[in-house]
VMD Tcl script that draws the C-alpha trace (Angstrom):
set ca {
  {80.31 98.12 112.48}
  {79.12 97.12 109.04}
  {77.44 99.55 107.12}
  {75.20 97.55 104.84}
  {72.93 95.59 106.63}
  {69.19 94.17 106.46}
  {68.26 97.43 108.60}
  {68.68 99.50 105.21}
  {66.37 97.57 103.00}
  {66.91 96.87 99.41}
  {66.53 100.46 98.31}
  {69.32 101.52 101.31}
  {71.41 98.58 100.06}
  {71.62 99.37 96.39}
  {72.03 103.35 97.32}
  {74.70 102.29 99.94}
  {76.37 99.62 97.67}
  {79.73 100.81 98.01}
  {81.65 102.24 101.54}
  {82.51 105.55 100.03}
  {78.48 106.45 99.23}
  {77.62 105.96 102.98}
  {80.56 107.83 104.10}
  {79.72 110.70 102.42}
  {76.13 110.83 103.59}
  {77.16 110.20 107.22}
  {79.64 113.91 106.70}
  {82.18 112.58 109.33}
  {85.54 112.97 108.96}
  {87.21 109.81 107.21}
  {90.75 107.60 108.11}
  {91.65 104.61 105.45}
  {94.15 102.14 107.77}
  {95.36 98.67 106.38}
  {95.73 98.00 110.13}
  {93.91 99.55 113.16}
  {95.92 99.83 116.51}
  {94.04 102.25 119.31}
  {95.55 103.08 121.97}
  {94.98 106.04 124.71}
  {97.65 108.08 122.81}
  {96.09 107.88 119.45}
  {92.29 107.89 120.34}
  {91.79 111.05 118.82}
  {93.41 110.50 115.38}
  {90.51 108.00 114.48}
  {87.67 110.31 115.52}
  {84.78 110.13 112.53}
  {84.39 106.74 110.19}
  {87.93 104.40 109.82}
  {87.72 102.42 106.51}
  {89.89 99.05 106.75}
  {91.40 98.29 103.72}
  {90.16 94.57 102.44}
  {93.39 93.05 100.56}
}
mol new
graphics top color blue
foreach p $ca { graphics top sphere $p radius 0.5 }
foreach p [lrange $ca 0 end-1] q [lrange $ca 1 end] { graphics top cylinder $p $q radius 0.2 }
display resetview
């Protein structure tokens, strides 16, 4: 999922401008990966928001 998208508006869009401002108003518990492998085993470790690193 993408967090800034035409849904928000321009206001949403310039309050949401960066990840780390939406996170914090969503109040879920936060994982920053550089890669994302889910399994059955790990499910529960990326409960909440996972951030993917952009390099």
């Amino acid at each position: 999922m993408h967090y800034s998208t035409k849904a928000l508006g321009i206001l949403g869009r310039s309050v949401f401008a960066k990840a780390d401002m939406f996170i914090k108003a969503v109040g879920q518990r936060t994982t920053e990966v550089n890669t994302l492998e889910v399994t059955k085993e790990n499910v529960s470790q990326f409960a909440g928001v996972v951030t993917m690193q952009y390099e």
